[in-house]
C-alpha positions in Angstrom: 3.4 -25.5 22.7 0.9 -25.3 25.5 -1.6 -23.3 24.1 -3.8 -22.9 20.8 -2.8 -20.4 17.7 -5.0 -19.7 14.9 -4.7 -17.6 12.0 -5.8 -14.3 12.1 -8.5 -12.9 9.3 -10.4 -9.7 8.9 -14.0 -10.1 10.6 -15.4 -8.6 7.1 -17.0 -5.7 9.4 -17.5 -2.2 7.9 -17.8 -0.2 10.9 -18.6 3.1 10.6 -16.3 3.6 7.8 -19.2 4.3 5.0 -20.4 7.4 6.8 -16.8 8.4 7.9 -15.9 8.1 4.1 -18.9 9.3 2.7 -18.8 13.0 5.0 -14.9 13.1 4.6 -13.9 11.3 2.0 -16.0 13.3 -0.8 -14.8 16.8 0.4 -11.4 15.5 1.0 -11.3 14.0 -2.6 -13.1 17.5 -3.8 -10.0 19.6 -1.9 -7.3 17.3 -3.8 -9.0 17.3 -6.9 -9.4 21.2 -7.1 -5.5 21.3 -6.7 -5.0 18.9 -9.0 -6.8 20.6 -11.8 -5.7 23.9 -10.9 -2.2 22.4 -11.2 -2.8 20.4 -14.3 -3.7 23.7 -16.4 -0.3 25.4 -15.3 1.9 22.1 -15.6 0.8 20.4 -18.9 1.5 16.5 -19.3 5.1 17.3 -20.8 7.4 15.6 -18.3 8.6 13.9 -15.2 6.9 16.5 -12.8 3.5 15.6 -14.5 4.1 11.5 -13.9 4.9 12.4 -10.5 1.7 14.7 -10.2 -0.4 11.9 -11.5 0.6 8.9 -8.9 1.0 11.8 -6.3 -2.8 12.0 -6.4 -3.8 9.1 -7.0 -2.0 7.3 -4.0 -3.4 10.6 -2.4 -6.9 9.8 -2.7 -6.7 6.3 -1.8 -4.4 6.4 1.3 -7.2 8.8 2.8 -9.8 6.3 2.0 -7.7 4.0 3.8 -6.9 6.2 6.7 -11.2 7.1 7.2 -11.6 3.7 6.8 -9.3 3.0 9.5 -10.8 5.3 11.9 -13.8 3.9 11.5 -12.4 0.5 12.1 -13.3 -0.9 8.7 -12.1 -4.5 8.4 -13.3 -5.4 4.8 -10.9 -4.8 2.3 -13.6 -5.5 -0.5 -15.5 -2.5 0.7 -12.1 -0.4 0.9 -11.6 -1.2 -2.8 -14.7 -0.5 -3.9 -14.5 3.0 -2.2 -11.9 3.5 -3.8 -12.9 2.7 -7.5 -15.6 5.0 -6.3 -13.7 8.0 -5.5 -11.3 7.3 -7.9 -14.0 8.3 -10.7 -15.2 10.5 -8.9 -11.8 12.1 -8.3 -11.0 11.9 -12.2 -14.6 14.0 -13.0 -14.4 16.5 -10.2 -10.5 17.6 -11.3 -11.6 17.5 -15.3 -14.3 19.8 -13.7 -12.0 22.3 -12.3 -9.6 22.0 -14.9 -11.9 22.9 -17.4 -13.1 26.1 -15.1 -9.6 27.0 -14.6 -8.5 26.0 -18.5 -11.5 28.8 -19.7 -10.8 31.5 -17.0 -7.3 31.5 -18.1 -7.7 31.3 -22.0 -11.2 32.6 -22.8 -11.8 35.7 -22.3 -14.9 37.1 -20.5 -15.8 33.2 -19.6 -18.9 32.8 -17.1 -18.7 29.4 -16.7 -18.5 27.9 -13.5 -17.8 24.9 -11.3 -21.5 24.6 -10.5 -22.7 24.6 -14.1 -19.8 22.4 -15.4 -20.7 19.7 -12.3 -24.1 19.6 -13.3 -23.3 19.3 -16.7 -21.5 16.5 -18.0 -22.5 16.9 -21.9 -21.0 20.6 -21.9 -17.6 19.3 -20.3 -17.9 16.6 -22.8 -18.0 19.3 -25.9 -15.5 21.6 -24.1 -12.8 18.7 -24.2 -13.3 17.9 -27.6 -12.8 21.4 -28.7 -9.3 21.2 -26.3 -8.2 18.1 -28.1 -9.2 19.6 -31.7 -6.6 22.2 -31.2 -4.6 21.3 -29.2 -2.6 23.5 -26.2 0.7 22.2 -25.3 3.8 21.2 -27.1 6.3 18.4 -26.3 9.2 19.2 -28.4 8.0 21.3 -30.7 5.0 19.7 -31.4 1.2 20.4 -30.0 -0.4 17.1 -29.0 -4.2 17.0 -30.3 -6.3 14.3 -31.7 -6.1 10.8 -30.8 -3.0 11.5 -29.1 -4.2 13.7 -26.9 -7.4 11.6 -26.4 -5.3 8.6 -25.3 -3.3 10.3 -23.0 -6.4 11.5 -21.3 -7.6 8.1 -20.6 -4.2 6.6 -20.1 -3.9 9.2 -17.2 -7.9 8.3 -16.4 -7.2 5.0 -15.7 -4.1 5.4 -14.2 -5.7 7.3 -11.7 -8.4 5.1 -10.7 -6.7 1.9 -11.0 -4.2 3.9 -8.1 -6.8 4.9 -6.0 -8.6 1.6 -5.6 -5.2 -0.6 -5.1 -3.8 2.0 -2.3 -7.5 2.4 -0.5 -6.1 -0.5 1.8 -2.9 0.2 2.2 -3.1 1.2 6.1 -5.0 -1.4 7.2 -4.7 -4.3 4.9 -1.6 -6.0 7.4 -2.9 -4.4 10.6 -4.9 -7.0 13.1 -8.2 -5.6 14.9 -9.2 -7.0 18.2 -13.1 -7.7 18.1 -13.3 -8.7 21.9 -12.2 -4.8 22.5 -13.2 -3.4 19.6 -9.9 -2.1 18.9 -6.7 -2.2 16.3 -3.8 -4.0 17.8 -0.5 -1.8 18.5 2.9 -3.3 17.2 5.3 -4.7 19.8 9.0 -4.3 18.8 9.9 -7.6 17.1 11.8 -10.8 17.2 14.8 -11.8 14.2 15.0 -15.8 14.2 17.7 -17.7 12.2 16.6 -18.5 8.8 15.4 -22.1 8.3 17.6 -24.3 5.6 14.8 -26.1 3.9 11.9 -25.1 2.3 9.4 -27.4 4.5 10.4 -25.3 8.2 9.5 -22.4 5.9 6.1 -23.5 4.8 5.5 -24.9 8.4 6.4 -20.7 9.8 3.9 -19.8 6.8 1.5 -22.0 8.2 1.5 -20.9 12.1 3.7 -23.7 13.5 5.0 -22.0 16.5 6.9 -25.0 17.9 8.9 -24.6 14.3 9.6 -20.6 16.0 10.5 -21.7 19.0 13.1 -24.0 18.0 14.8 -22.0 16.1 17.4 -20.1 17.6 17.5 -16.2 18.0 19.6 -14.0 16.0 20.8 -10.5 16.2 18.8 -7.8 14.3 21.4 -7.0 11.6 22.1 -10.9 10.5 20.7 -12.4 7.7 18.8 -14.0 6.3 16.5 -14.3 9.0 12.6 -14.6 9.4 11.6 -11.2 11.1 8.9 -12.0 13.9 6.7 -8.6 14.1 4.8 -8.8 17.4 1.4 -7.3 17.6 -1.1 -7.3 20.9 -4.4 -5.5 21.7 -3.9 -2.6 23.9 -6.9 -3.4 26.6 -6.3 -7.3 26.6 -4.3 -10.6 26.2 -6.7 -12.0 23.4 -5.5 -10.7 21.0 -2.0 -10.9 20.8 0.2 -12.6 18.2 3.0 -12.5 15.2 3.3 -11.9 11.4 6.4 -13.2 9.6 8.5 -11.7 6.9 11.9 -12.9 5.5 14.6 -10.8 5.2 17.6 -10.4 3.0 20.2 -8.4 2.4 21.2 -7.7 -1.2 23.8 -5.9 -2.9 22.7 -3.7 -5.7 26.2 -4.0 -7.3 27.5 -0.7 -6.7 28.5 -1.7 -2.6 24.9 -0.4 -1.1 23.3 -3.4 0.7 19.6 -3.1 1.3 17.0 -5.3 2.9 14.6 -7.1 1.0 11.0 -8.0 2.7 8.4 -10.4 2.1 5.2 -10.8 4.2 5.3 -15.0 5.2 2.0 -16.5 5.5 -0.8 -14.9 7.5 -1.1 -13.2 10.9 -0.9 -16.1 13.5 -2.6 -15.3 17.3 -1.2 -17.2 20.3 -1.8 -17.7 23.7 -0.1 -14.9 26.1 2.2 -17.3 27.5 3.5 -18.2 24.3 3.2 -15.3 22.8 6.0 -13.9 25.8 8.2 -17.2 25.5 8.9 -16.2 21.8 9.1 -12.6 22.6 12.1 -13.3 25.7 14.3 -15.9 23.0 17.4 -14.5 24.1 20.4 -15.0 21.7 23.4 -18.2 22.3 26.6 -17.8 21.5 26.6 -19.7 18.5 24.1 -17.5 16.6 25.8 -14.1 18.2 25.8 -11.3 15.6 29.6 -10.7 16.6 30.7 -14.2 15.9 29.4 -14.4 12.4 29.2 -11.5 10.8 26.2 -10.7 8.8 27.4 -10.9 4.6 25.3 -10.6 1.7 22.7 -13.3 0.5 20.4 -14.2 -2.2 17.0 -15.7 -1.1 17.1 -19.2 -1.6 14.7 -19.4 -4.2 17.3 -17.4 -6.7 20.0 -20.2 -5.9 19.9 -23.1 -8.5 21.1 -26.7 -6.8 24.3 -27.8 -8.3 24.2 -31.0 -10.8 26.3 -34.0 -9.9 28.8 -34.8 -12.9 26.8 -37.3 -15.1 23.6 -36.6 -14.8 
């Protein structure tokens, strides 16, 4: 190739994602965790519906931590996490807070607590859920849950949502690629389907940004496979910034006749020169690899294929 490539990393910058998530984030997190308890009183952990209500806000709190951190063009994904653990907790307290306000307004009568006194105090929530485990207030199948029971499925659901919020707080951003010349997150830019390689070393060699490997290899049609998937990304403002990431493709059968494609991210983000970057992007397709002459079928990825044995050995 004529020009340079290098792989692409985040710059470790934070923007101004802490003050975006820190005057956003919090009332964001307070609005989903008010619904969530509110919700929680009504819908008791008895079933599907209450899984589903768990990783529902869970993912919810972290994929807004990743979209603020996004818009204020946050490129470490250590910092995403650990806003994430952060509002995790603070997602579990605020929704046991209005649980608990919503749990005594609807059973106690002539309760005047509120969400104020419960947030300032921690001890009296504290005593208010050991007297709801001690008794006990739903049934799953005829039987309350109290005790230890209840306890651990309190913390199992703690956990669970915390552990959520702090893996999805980079989902939006942890694959995207940020121009630092313009200050900018790239756009995508359609993308390219190359023929997948037959040994395991042209792989490695697309994994590690050999874009003479890509350029040899011949362009196939969208809907054959395998194939290595070449998304295109480029700065909006500039030709700096401009580049690929690879994925494989597959298409499997799931035994009952539906195929479906199966992706894996290849390697990191590789940046090219402009006129490389557009000699990849124009391949155009031969006749040999046409999509009409060989019909796309069903394969396994090649690591789920054992070599055959010669007799004898």
């Amino acid at each position: 190739m004529s020009g340079l490539t290098r792989v692409y990393q985040h710059s470790g910058k934070i923007g101004t994602s802490p003050l975006i998530i820190f005057f956003l984030g919090i009332p964001s997190t307070m609005i989903l965790g008010f619904i969530y308890g509110y919700v929680s009183v009504y819908n008791p952990l008895t079933g599907i519906v209450s899984v589903l209500l768990i990783l529902l806000f869970s993912v919810a709190v972290g994929i807004q931590i990743s979209l603020l951190g996004k818009s204020g063009k946050c490129r470490n994904m250590p910092f995403l996490y650990l806003a994430g653990f952060i509002l995790g907790v603070f997602a579990v307290y605020y929704s046991w807070v209005v649980f608990l306000y919503a749990f005594t307004n609807r059973f106690v009568d002539g309760s005047e607590i509120t969400l104020l006194k419960l947030i300032l105090n921690p001890g009296k929530m504290w005593d208010y859920m050991g007297l709801i485990a001690k008794e006990g207030w739903f049934e799953v199948s005829g039987s309350k849950i109290k005790g230890g029971l209840l306890w651990a499925a309190w913390i199992g659901e703690a956990l669970f949502i915390i552990i959520a919020s702090t893996i999805s707080a980079t989902f939006m951003v942890n694959e995207m690629i940020f121009c630092e010349n313009c200050n900018k997150w790239c756009d995508e830019k359609g993308s390219v389907s190359i023929m997948f390689p037959e040994d395991q070393e042209t792989l490695d060699a697309i994994a590690e940004g050999n874009m003479d490997v890509v350029l040899e290899l011949p362009k196939i049609g969208a809907h054959q496979f395998p194939q290595i998937n070449c998304e295109a990304f480029h700065c909006p403002n500039c030709t700096n910034t401009v580049g690929f990431s690879f994925r494989t493709v597959f298409q499997i059968d799931d035994g009952e006749g539906k195929l479906t494609e199966e992706k894996e991210l290849i390697g990191p983000p590789i940046i090219l020169e402009a006129d490389d970057f557009e000699a990849i992007m124009t391949k155009t397709i031969s006749a040999a690899t046409d999509e009409n002459a060989f019909p796309a079928d069903p394969v396994e990825p090649v690591d789920a294929i054992e070599p055959e044995q010669e007799d004898g050995v």
